[in-house]
N, C-alpha and C positions, 0 to 999 in steps of 0.2 A: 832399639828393636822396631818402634815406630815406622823411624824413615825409612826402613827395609822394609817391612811389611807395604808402607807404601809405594815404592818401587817395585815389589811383587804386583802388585796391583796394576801398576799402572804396565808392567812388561803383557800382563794376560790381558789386557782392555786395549794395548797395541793390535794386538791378533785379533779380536772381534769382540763385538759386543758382549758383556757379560751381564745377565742380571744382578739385580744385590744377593739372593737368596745361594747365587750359583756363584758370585764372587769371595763370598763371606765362607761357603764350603771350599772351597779352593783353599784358602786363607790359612784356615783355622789348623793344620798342620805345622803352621811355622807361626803362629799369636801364641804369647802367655796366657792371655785368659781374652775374653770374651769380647769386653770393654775396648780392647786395642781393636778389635777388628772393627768395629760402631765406629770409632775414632775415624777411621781408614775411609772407612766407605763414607761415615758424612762428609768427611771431607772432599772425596770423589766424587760426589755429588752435588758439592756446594760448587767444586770449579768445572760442573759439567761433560764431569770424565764419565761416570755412570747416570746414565737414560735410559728408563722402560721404554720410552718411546722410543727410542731408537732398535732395541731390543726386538719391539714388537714390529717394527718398519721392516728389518733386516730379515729377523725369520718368515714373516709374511710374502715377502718379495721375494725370497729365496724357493718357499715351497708351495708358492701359488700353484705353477706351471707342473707340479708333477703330484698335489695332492688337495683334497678336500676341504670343505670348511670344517668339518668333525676331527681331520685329524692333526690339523695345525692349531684348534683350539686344544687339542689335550697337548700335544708338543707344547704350547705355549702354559696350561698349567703345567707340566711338568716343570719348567724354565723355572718356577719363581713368579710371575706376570702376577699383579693383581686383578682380583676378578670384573674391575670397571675399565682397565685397558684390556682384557680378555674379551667382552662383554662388544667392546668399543669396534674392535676390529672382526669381528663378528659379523658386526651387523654391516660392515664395508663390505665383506665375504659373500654374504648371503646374496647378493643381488647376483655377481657372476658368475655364480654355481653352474647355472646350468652349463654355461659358454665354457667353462674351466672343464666340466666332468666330458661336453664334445671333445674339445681339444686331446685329453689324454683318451679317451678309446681312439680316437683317431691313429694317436702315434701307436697305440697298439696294436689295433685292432685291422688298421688300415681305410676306417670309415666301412667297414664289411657289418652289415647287419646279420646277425644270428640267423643261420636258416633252422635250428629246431630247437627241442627244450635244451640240451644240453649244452649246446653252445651260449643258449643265453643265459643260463645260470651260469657256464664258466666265465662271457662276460659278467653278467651283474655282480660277481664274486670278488672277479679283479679290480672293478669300480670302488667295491665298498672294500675291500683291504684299502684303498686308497682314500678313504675318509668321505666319499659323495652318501647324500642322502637318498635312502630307496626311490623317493618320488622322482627323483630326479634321475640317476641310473636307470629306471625304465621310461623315463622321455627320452633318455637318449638311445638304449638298447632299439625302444618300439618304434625308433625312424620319425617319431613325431617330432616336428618343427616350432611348435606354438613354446611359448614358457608356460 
């Protein structure tokens, strides 16, 4: 049952990265008990088949370009991620926020600044559904350049 479990494993880790937390739930429908699945995964780990780092690489790089430092930090708890690689790629996030939160109003927005309240609430609305920090949704809405 082992080596089938770990063939299950390693067929879902062909298709994309999986956490441990998010491969071990996968798993557990086809383990007798608990133990098998630890077996599995240490082992995937030992020959470098499962990486948080990679885990955190791939989602980070994937949802740079279309959302926020706040919303790829709960994507990524949600994942499984422990909180010192959550923590880690955080603080790589924080600096481009601002340049990430331009980019996406731009492709929405067209670079068009709010001409009255409601437009810039409907902007600063679609920003923070998308994970940007207030401070920073209104340097970009308020046309200010500086960080």
């Amino acid at each position: 049952m082992t080596k089938s479990l770990l063939a299950r494993a390693l067929k879902l880790l062909a298709r994309r990265e999986h956490t441990r937390e998010e491969l071990a739930r996968k798993l557990a429908p086809h383990a007798e008990d608990s133990s098998e699945i630890e077996r599995v995964l240490d082992e995937c780990e030992r020959q470098g088949w499962l990486s948080e780092r990679r885990v955190v690489e791939q989602l980070v790089h994937t949802r740079r370009q279309r959302y926020g430092a706040r919303r790829i930090e709960r994507d990524l708890v949600r994942k499984g991620v422990s909180g010192e690689a959550v923590a880690a790629a955080m603080a790589d996030l924080k600096p481009g926020e601002l340049d990430a939160a331009r980019e996406v109003w731009r492709r929405k927005f067209g670079g068009r600044l709010p001409r009255n309240a409601a437009e810039r609430a409907r902007q600063a609305r679609f920003l923070q559904g998308r994970g940007f920090e207030l401070e920073v949704i209104m340097k970009v809405i308020g046309g200010r350049e500086q960080n």
